[in-house]
PAZAPA-4460 file (N, C-alpha, C; in steps of 0.05 Angstrom, whole numbers, plus 32768, in hexadecimal, padded with zeros to 4 digits):
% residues 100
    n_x    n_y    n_z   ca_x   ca_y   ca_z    c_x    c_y    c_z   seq   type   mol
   82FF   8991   8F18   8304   8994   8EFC   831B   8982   8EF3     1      X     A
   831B   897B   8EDF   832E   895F   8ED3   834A   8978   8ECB     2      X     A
   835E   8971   8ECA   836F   8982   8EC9   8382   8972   8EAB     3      X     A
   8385   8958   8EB7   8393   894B   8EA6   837F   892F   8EA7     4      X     A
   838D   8920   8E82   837E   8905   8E7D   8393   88EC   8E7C     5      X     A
   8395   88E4   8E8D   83AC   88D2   8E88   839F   88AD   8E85     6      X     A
   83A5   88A1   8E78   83AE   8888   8E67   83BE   8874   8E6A     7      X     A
   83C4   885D   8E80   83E0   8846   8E77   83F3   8861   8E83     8      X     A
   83F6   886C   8E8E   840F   8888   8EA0   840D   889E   8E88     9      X     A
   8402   8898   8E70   840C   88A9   8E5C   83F5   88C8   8E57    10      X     A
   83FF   88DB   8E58   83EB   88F3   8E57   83DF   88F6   8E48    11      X     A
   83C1   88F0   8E41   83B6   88F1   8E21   83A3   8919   8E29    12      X     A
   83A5   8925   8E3A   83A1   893E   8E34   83A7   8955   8E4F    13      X     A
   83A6   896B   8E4F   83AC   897E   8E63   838F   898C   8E5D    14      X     A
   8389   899A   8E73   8367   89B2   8E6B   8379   89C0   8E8B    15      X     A
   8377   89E1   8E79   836C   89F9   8E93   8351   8A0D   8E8D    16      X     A
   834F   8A13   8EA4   8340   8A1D   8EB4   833E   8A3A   8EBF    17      X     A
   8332   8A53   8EAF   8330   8A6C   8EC0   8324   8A6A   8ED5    18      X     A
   8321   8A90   8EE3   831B   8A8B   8EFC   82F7   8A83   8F00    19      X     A
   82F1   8A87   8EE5   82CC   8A76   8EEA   82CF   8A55   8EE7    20      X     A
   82E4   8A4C   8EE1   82DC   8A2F   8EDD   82DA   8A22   8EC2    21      X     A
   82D8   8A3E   8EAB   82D7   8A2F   8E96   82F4   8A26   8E8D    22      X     A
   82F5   8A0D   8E6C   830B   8A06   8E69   8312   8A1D   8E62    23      X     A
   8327   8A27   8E52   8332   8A32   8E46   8345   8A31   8E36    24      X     A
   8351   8A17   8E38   836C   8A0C   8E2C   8375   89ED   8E2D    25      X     A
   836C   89D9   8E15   836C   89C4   8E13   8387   89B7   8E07    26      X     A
   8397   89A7   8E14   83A7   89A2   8DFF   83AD   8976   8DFF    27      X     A
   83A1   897B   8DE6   83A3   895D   8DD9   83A9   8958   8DC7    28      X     A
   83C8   8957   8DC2   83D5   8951   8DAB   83D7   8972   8DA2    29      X     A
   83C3   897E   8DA0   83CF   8997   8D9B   83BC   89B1   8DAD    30      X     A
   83BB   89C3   8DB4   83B6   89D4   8DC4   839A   89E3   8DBD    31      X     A
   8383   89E4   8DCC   8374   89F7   8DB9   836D   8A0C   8DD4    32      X     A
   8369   8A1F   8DC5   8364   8A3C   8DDD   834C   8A3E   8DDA    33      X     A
   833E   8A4C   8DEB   8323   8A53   8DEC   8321   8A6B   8DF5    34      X     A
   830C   8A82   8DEB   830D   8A95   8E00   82EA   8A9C   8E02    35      X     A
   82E2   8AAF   8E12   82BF   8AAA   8E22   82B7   8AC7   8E1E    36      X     A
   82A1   8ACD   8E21   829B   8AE4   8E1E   8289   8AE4   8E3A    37      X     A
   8287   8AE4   8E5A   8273   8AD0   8E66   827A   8AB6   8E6A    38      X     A
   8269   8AAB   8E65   8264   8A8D   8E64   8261   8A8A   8E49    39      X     A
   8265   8A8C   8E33   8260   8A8C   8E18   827B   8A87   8E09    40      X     A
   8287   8A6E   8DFC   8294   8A77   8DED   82A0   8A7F   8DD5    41      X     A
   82AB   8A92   8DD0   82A6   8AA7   8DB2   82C8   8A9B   8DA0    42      X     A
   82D6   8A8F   8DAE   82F1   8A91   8D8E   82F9   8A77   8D9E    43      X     A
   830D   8A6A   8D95   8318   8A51   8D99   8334   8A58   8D81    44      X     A
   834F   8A45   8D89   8361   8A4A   8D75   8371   8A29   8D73    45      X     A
   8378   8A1D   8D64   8387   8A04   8D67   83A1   8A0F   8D67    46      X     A
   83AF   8A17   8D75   83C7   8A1F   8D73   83E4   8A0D   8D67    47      X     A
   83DE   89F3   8D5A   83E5   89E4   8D53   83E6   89F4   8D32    48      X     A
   83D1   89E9   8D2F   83C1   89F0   8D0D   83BC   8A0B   8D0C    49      X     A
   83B6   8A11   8D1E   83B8   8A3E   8D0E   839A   8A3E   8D08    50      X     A
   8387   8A2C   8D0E   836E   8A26   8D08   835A   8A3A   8D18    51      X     A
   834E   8A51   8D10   8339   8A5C   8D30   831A   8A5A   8D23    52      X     A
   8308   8A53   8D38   82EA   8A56   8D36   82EA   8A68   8D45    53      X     A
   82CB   8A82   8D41   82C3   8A97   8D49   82A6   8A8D   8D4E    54      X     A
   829B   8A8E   8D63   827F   8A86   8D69   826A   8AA4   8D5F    55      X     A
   8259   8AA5   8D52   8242   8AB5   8D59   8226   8AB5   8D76    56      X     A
   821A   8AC5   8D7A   8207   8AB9   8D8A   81F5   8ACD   8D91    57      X     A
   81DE   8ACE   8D8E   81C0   8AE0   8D8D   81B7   8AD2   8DAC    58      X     A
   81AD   8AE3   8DB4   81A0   8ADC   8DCD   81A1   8AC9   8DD7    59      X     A
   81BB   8AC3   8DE1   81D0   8AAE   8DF2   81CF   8A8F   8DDE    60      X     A
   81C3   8A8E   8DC1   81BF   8A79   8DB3   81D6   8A83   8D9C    61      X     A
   81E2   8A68   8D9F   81FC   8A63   8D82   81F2   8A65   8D69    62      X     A
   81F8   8A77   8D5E   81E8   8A77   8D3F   81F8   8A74   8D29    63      X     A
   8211   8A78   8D2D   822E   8A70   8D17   8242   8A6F   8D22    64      X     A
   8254   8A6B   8D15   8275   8A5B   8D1D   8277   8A5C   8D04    65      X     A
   829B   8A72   8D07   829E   8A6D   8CEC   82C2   8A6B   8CF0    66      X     A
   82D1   8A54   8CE4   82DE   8A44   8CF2   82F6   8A3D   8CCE    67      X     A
   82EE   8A52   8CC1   82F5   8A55   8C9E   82E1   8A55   8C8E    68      X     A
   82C9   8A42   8C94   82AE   8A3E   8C8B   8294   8A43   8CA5    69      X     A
   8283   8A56   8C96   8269   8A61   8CA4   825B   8A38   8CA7    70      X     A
   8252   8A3D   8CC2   8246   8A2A   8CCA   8227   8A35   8CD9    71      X     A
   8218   8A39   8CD4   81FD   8A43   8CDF   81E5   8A2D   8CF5    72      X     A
   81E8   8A39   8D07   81D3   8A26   8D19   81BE   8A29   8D1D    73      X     A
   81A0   8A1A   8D1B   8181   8A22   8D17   817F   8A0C   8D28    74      X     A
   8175   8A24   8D45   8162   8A13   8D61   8146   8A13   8D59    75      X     A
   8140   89F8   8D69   811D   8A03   8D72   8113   8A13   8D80    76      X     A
   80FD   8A12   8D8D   80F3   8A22   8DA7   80FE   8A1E   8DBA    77      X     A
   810A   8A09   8DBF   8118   8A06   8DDA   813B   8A01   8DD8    78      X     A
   8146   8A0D   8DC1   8163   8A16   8DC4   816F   8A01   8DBC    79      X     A
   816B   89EA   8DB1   817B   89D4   8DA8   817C   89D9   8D8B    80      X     A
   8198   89CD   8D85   819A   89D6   8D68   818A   89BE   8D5B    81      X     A
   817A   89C7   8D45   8173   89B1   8D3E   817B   89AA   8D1E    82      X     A
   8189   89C2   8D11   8197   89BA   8CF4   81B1   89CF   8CFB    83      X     A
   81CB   89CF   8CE2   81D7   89DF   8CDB   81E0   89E5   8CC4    84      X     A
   81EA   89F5   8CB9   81DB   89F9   8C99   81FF   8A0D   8C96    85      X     A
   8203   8A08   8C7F   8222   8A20   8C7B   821E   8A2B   8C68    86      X     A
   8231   8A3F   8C5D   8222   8A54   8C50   8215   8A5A   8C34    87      X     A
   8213   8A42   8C2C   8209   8A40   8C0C   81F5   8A2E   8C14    88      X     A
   81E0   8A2D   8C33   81C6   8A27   8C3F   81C4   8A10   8C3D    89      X     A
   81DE   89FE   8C37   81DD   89E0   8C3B   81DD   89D4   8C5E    90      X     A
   81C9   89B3   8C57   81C7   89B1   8C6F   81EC   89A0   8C79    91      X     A
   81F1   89A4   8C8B   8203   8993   8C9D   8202   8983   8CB8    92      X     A
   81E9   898E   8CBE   81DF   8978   8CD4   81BD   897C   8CDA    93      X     A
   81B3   8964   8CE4   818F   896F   8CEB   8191   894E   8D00    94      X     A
   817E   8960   8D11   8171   894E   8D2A   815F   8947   8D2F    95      X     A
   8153   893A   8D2B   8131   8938   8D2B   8127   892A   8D3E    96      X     A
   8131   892E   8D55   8135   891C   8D7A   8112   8928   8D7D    97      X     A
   810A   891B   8D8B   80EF   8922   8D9D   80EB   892B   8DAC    98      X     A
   80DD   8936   8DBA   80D6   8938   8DD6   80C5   892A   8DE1    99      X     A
   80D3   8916   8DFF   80CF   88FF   8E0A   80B4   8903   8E1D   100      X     A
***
């Protein structure tokens, strides 16, 4: 696991690690926390900015994040997001990738 990112000697980030392996705590330029529910993760905080996202998730699939503004995610059949839409049902992103 990468612990630190270093640059020319200079530290461009720090990442730890609980006892499963996931990150948990990024710091680049400013710090963000993570915490898991599982393998899943549900809140994040920039401890810098005072900033937190809250994940949703229905049957191990991400269905919102809401981070000051609702952000909504719509998979296909096979779990890829393929739009996301916020809460006045506008789009914010769509994928229209194939299957190869």
């Amino acid at each position: 696991m990468m612990t630190e990112a270093v640059k020319n000697s200079v530290t461009q980030g720090q990442y730890s690690y609980d006892g499963e392996n996931k990150r948990v705590k990024i710091v680049e330029g400013s710090t963000l926390i993570s915490l898991f529910s599982g393998l899943t993760i549900v809140y994040q905080k920039n401890m810098k900015s005072g900033g937190e996202s809250k994940f949703v998730f229905a049957n191990s699939l991400l269905i919102a994040k809401n981070n000051g503004s609702l952000t909504y995610y719509h998979q296909d059949a096979l779990g890829s997001t393929r739009v996301t839409t916020d809460g006045r049902r506008i789009m914010l992103f769509q994928s229209n990738h194939k299957p190869f």
